[in-house]
Every structure is written in structure tokens, then in C-alpha cells.
ZAFINU-611634 format. One line per field, with one value per residue (C-alpha): residue in three letters; residue number from 1; x, y, z; chain. Coordinates in nm, 2 decimals, always signed. Example, Ala and Ser with C-alpha at 12.3 -4.5 7.8 and 13.67 -1.06 7.14 Angstrom:
2
code: [ALA, SER]
pos: [1, 2]
east: [+1.23, +1.37]
north: [-0.45, -0.11]
up: [+0.78, +0.71]
unit: [A, A]
//
This chain:
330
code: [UNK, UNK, UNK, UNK, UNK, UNK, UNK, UNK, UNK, UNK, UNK, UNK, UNK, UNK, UNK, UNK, UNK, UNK, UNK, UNK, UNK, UNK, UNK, UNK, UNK, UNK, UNK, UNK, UNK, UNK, UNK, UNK, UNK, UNK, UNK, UNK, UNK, UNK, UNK, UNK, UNK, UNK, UNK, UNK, UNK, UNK, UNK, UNK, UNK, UNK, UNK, UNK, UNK, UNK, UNK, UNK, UNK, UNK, UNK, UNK, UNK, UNK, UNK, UNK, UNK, UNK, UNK, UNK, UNK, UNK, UNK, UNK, UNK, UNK, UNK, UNK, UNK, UNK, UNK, UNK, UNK, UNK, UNK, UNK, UNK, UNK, UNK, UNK, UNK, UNK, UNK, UNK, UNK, UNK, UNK, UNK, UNK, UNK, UNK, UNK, UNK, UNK, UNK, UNK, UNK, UNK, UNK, UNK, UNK, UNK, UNK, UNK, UNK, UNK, UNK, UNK, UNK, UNK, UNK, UNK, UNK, UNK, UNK, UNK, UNK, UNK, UNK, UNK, UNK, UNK, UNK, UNK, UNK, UNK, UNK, UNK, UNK, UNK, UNK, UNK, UNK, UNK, UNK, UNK, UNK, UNK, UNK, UNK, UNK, UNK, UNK, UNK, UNK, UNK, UNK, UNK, UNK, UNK, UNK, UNK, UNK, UNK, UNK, UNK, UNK, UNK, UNK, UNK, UNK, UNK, UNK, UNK, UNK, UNK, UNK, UNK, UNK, UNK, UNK, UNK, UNK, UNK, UNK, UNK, UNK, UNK, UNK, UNK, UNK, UNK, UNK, UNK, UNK, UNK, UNK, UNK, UNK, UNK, UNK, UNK, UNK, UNK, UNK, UNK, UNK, UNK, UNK, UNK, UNK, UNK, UNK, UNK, UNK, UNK, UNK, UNK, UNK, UNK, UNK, UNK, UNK, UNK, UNK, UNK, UNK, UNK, UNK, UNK, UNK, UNK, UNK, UNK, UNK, UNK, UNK, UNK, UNK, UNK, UNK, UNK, UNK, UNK, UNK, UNK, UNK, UNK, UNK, UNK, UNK, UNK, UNK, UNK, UNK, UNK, UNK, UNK, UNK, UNK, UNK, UNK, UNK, UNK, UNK, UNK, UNK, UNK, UNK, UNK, UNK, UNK, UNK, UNK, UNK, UNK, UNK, UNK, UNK, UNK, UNK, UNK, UNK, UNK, UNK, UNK, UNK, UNK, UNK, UNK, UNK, UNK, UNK, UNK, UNK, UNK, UNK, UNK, UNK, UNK, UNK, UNK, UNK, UNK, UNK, UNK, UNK, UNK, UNK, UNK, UNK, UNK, UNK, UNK, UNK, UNK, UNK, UNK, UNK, UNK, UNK, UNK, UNK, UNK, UNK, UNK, UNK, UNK, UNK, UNK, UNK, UNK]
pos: [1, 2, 3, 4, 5, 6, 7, 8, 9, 10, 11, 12, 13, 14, 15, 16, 17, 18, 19, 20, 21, 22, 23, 24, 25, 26, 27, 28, 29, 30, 31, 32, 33, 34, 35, 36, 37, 38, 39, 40, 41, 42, 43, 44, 45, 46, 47, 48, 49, 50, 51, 52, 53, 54, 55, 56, 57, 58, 59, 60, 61, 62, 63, 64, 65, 66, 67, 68, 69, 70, 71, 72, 73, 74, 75, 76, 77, 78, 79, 80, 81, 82, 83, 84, 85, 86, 87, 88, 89, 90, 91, 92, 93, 94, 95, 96, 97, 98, 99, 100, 101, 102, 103, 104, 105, 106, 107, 108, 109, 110, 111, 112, 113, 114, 115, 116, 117, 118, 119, 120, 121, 122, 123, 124, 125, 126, 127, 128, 129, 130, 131, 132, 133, 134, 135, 136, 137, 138, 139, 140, 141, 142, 143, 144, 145, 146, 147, 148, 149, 150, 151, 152, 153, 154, 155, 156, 157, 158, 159, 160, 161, 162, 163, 164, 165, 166, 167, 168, 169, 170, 171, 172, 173, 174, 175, 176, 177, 178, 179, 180, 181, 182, 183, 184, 185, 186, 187, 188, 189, 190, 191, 192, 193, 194, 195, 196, 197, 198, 199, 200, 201, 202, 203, 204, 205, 206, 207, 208, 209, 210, 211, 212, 213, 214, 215, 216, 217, 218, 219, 220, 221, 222, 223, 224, 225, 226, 227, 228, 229, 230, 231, 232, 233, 234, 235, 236, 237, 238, 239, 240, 241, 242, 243, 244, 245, 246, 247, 248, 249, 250, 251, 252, 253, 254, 255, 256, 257, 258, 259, 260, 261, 262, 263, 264, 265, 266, 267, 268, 269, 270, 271, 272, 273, 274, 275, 276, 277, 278, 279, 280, 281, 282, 283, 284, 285, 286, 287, 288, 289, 290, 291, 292, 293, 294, 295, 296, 297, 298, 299, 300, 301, 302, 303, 304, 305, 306, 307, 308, 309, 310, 311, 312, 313, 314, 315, 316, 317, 318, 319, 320, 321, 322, 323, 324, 325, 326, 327, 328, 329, 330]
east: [+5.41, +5.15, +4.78, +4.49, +4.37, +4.66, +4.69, +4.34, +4.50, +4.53, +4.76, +4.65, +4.61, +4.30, +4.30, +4.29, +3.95, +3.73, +3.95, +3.92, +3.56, +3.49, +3.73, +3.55, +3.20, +3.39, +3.47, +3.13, +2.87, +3.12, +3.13, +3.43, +3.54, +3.31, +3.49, +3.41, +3.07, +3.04, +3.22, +2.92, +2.70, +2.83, +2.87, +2.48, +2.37, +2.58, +2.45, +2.06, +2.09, +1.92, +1.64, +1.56, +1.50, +1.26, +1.03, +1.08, +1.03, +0.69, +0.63, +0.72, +0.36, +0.24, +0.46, +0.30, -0.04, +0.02, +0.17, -0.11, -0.38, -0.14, -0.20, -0.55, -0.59, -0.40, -0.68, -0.92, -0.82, -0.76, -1.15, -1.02, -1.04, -1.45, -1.43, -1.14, -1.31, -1.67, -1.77, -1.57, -1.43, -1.20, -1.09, -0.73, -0.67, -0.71, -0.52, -0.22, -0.24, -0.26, +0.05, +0.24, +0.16, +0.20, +0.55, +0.68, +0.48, +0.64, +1.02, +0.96, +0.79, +0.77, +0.41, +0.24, -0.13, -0.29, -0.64, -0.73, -0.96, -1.18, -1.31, -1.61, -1.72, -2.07, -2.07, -1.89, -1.77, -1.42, -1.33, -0.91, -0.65, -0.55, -0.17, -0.08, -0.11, -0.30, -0.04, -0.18, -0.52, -0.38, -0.20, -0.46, -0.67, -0.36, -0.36, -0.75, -0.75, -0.47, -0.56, -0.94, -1.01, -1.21, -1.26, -1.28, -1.44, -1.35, -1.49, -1.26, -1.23, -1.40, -1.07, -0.90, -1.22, -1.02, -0.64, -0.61, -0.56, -0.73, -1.11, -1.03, -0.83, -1.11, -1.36, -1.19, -1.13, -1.44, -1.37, -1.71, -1.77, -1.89, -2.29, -2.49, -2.69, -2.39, -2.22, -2.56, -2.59, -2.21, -2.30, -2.64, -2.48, -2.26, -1.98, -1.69, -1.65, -1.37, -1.37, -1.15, -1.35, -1.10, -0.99, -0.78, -0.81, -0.65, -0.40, -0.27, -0.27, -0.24, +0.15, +0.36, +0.11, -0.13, -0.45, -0.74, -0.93, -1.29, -1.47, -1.86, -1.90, -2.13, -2.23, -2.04, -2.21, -2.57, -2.50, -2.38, -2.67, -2.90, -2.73, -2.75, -2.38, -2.08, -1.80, -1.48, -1.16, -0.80, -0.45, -0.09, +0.20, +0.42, +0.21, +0.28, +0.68, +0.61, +0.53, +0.50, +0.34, +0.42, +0.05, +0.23, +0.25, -0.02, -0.04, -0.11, -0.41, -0.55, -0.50, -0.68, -0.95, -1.03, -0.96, -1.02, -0.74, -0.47, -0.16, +0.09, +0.39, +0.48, +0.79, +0.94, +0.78, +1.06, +1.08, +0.95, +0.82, +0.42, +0.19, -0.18, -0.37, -0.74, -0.97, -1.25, -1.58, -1.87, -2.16, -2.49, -2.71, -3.02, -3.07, -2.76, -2.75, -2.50, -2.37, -2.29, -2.16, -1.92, -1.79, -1.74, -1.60, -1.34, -1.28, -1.19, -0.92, -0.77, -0.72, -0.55, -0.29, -0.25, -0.14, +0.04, +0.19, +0.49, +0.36, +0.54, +0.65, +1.00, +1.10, +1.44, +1.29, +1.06, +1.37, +1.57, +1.25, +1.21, +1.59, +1.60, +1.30, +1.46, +1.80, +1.58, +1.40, +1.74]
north: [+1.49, +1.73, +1.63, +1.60, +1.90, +2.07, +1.94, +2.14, +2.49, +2.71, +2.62, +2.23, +2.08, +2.12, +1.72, +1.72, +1.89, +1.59, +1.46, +1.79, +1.85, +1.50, +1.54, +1.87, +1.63, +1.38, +1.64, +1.79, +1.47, +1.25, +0.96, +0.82, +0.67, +0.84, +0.74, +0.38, +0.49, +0.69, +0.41, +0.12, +0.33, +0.43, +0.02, -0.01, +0.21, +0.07, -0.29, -0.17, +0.03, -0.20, -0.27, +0.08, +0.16, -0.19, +0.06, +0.37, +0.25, +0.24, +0.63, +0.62, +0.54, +0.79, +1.06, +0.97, +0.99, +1.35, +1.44, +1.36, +1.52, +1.83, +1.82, +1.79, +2.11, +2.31, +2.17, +2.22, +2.64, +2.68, +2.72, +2.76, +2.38, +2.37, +2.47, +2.24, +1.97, +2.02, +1.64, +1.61, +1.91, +1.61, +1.47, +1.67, +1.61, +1.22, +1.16, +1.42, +1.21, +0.86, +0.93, +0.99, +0.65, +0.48, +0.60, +0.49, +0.14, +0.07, +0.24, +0.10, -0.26, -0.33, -0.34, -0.56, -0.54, -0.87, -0.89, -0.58, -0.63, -0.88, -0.60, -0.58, -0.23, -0.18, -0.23, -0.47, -0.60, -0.62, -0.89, -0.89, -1.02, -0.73, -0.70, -0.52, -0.18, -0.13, -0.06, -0.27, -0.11, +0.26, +0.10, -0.05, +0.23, +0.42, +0.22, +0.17, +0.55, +0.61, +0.32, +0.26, +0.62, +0.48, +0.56, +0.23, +0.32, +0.12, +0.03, +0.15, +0.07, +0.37, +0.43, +0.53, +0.80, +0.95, +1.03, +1.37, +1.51, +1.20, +1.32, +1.54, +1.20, +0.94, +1.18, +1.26, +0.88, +0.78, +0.60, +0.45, +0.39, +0.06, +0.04, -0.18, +0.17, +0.32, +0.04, -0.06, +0.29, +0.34, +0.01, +0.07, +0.40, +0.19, +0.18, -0.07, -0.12, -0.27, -0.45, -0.69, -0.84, -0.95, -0.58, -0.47, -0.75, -0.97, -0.66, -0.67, -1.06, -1.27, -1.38, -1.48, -1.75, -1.55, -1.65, -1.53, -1.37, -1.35, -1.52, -1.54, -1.19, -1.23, -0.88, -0.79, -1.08, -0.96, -0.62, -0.75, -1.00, -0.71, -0.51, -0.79, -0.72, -0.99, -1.02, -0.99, -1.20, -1.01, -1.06, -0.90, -1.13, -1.06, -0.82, -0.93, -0.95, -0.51, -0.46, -0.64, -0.65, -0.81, -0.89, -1.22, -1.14, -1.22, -0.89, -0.66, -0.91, -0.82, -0.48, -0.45, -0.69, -0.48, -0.15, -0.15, +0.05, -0.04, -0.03, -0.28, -0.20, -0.21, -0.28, -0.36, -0.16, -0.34, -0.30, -0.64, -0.72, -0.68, -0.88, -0.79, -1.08, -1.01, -1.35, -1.42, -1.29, -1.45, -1.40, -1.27, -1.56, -1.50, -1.86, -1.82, -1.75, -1.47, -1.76, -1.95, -1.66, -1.53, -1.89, -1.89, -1.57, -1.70, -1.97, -1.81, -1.55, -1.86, -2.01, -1.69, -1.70, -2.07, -2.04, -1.71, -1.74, -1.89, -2.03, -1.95, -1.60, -1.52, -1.16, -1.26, -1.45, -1.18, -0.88, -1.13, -1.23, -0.79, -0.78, -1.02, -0.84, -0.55, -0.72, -0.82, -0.49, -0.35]
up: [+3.10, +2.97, +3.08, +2.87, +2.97, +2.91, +2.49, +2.51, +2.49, +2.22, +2.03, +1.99, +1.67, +1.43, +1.44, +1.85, +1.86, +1.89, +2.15, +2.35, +2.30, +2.46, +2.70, +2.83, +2.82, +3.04, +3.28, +3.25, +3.25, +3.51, +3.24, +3.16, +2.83, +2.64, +2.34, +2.35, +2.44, +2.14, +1.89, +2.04, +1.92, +1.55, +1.56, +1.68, +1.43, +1.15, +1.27, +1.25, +0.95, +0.70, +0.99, +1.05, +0.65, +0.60, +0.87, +0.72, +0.33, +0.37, +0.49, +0.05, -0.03, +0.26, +0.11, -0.24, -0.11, +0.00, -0.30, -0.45, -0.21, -0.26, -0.67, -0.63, -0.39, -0.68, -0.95, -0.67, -0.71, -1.07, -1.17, -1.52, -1.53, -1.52, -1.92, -2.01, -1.85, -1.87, -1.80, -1.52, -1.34, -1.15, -1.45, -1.51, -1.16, -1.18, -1.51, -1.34, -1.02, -1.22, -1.41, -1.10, -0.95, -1.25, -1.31, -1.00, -1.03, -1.35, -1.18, -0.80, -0.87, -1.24, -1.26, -1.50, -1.52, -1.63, -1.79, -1.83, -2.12, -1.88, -1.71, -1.84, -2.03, -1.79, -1.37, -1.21, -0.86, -0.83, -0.52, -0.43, -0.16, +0.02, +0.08, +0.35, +0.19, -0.09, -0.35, -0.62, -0.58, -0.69, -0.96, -1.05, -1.05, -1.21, -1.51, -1.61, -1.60, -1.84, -2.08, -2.03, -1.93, -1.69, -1.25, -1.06, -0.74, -0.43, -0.04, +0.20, +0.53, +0.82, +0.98, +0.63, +0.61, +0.96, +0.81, +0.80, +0.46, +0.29, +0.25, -0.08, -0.20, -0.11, -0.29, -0.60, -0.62, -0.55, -0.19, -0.06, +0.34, +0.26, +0.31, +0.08, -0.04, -0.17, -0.31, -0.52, -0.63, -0.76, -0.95, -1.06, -1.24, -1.45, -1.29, -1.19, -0.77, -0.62, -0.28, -0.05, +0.16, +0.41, +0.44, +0.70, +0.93, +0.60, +0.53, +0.89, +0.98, +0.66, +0.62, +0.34, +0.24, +0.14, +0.35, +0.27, +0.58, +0.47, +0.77, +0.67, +0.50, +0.20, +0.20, -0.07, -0.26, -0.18, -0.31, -0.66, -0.67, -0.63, -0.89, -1.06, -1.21, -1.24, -0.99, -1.11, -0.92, -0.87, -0.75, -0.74, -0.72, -0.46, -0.31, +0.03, -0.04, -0.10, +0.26, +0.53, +0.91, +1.24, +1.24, +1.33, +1.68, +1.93, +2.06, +1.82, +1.70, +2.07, +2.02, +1.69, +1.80, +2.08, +2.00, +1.60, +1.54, +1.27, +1.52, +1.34, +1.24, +0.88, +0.70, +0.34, +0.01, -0.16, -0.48, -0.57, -0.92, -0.91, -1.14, -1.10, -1.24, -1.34, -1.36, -1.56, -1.45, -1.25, -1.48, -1.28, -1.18, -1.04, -0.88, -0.66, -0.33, -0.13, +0.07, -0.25, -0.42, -0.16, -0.18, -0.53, -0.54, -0.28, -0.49, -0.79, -0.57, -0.41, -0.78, -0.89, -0.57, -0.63, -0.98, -0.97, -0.65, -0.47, -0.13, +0.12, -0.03, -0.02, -0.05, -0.18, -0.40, -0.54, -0.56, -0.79, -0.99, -1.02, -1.10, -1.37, -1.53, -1.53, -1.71, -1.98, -2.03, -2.08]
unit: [A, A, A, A, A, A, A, A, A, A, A, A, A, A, A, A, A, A, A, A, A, A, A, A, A, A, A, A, A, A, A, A, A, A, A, A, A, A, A, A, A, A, A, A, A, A, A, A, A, A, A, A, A, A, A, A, A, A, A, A, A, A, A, A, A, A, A, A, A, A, A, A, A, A, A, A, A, A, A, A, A, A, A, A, A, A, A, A, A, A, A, A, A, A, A, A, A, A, A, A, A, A, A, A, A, A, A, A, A, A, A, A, A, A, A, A, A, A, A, A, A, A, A, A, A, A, A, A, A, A, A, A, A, A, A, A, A, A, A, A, A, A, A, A, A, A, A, A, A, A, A, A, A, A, A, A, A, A, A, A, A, A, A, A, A, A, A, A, A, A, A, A, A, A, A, A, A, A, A, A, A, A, A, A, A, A, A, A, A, A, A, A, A, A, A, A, A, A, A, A, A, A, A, A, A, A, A, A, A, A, A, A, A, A, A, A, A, A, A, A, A, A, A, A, A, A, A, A, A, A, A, A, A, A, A, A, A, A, A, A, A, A, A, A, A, A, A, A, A, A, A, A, A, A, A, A, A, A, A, A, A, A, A, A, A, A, A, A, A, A, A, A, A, A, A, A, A, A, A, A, A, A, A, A, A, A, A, A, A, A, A, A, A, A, A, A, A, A, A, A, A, A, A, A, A, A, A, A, A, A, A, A, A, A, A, A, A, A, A, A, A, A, A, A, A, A, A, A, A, A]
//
């Protein structure tokens, strides 16, 4: 009988080389059956497939985001734009950017923007339930600038202010730190500021039915008080069936607690249908409190997730809801 080793000689079929070359790794490494070896793991990797993409979809929105910062370094050297756009020497870059995320809102989710007219014309304090990326936000943002022409600023969290790349981003798109100085000013100037004020704590560790994490922060109630400008309610449908977090799990609650890091693990950016609803505005009153406000404000975001959202969410849900859309639009 010929050996295994001995099928392994020159003139062995082009089929048989597989065999041989594991056959020579046996030999080498000491392992035996290194073909079932080999097979268990095709069959692992089959099996986890599907979980493996729900963690890497999200790096989509990353990948956007420094497509983005990419355009706005090439505006950023073409000084020819300071006479093509002499109100706004960012102004080209935004709309360029803008159009980007708004194609792929209206390809990836389907996005519907609700209410845009209720924004009022003068300043304004946006208040909205933050999924667990912002998503809705740059469509949001996306869409006022290509049908309003008009730059909604936005409070972002400090650790966002730390991603490499992001500064050029966060300034071109107005991204404020957060004090009460800076977000009076932007307002004061006439323009419209958006804010979550559960943040990333909400983003990370709010589930599928849609909780609200404010805790007592009335802050962003003073600051429109003092501006004396109306706040404005929002929420996206489904935007928790996008992306989600295993903010669920005891630990990584510890870990952010402690350390103030985002380090939760994110999966999904499915391409759910996405609704953004705008609510009606709360008027400036002067006899109101911040405590009272906040509250009232809160009220008005729980009253848009009540009536606009399916509680619990259901991401299956939410992909036939996008699918069935998309039957009709074609």
C-alpha cells in the first residue's frame, strides 16, 4: 500500500494538494486530524457569521464620518472657495457633506423627517431621545441644511471632542462642549441648538423601550429660559432598532460609571425605517421655573415615543415595517 506520504510526490494529482499540504502540517505541528480541525472551524465561522456583521455594521457610520472629515480637508485647501462662498467660507463643504448623509438616510433607513416647518425661523432649543448613535441627529442636520438652508448646531458630549480626526467635523458643524456660556451665545445669535439631555449615559443604557435617562438635569432648561427662546421636542422611530448596546449588562454600567469612558459594545445599524418626529414648541415663559421646564420638556419627548413608538421595540419588526415602505415606493 502506498503511504500518505508517499501520494505526496511529484507526480500526485492537482486535486491531492490540500491533502498533502496538511499532511506536511500534521507532520510538522504533531496534531493529528487536522482536517476535522479545520472543517469545526469553517462550521464555527459559518454559525457566527450573521453575529459577527450585527458588530461590524456599525464601523458604516464611523467610515461615513471620515468620509466626511476627508471632504472637508479638501474644501479646507481649495482657497478658491472664500469668493464662491463669501458668507460662509464652510458653506460648500456642509451642503457636499449633507448630501452624502442624506443619500444614504433615504437608501440605508428610509428617512422621513416629520415637522420640519415647526422649527421655528429664529433660535431655538432642540431637546431629543438619544439612540445609541446619533444617526438621526446628522440626518437631521442633513436635511434642514438642504431644504431650510439652515446649520443646527448641537451639545456634544467631551469625550466625542477626543476622536481623532473629529475636531475639523465638530467645528464645521458647529459641535458645542456643552457650557451654559456657549450654548446661550449660539442661541442669542439666532440660531437653532440641539441637545439630548440624557446623552451618552441614555445612548449606552436605555433598551428597546425607549427610557428616557434624564435624572435631574435642568441645565439645558435654564439656558433657554435665559435666552428666553422656545424648546423644541424630537424623536426617530426605531432609532434604537438602528443600533444597539449591551448597555444591558451590569458591567459595562460599572465601567462607564467609574471610568467615563464609552466602552459598550455596539451592534445592529440595520437598515430600519427611521421617522424623525418634530413636536410642537414650548413657547418662552418667563414665570416658569428650570425645574418645571425640564419636566415639561420631558413630557412632551415621552408623548412623542408614546405615540410614534412600538414599546418594547422589535428590530424584526422595524426591518419589515422599512421593507414594506420600500414595496410601496416602488
Amino acid at each position: 500500500m502506498i503511504g500518505q506520504n508517499e501520494s505526496c510526490g511529484v507526480q500526485q494529482m492537482p486535486g491531492s494538494s490540500l491533502s498533502c499540504l496538511l499532511y506536511i502540517v500534521e507532520e510538522w505541528t504533531g496534531v493529528e486530524h487536522l482536517e476535522d480541525y479545520l472543517s469545526y472551524v469553517v462550521y464555527l465561522t459559518w454559525l457566527f457569521a450573521p453575529l459577527l456583521i450585527c458588530f461590524l455594521l456599525p464601523a458604516i457610520i464611523l467610515i461615513l464620518l471620515y468620509v466626511s472629515i476627508f471632504i472637508l480637508h479638501i474644501y479646507k485647501r481649495r482657497t478658491d472657495l472664500k469668493e464662491a462662498y463669501l458668507n460662509d467660507f464652510w458653506d460648500g463643504a456642509r451642503q457636499v457633506v449633507s448630501t452624502i448623509w442624506y443619500v444614504h438616510a433615504r437608501i440605508w433607513n428610509g428617512y422621513e423627517l416629520h415637522g420640519l416647518e415647526k422649527i421655528p425661523d429664529g433660535p431655538a432649543l432642540i431637546v431629543f431621545y438619544h439612540g445609541a448613535t446619533a444617526i438621526d441627529y446628522f440626518y437631521l442636520v442633513a436635511t434642514a441644511l438642504i431644504k431650510k438652508k439652515r446649520n443646527i448646531f448641537v451639545v456634544a458630549d467631551h469625550f466625542v471632542f477626543s476622536v481623532p480626526g473629529f475636531k475639523l467635523l465638530l467645528d464645521v458643524f458647529s459641535a458645542l462642549p456643552g457650557s451654559r456660556e456657549e450654548c446661550g451665545k449660539a442661541l442669542r445669535n439666532g440660531n437653532v441648538l440641539a441637545i439630548s439631555p440624557g446623552g451618552l449615559r441614555e445612548a449606552l443604557f436605555s433598551n428597546e423601550n425607549y427610557t428616557l435617562i434624564w435624572g435631574s438635569r435642568k441645565g439645558f432648561a435654564q439656558v433657554a429660559i435665559d435666552a428666553k427662546v422656545p424648546i423644541v421636542p424630537m424623536f426617530t422611530q426605531n432609532i434604537r432598532e438602528s443600533v444597539r448596546t449591551l448597555g444591558g449588562l451590569k458591567l459595562f454600567r460599572l465601567m462607564y460609571e467609574y471610568l467615563r469612558l464609552p466602552i459598550v459594545p455596539l451592534y445592529g445599524n440595520f437598515p430600519v425605517k427611521l421617522r424623525t418626529y418634530i413636536g410642537d414648541p414650548i413657547p418662552y415663559d418667563p414665570n416658569i421655573t428650570a425645574e418645571e421646564l425640564a419636566e415639561k420638556a420631558k413630557a412632551e419627548v415621552q408623548c412623542l415615543i408614546n405615540k410614534h413608538q412600538k414599546i418594547p421595540g422589535n428590530v424584526f419588526r422595524a426591518l419589515m415595517e422599512r421593507f414594506d415602505i420600500w414595496k410601496k415606493d416602488n
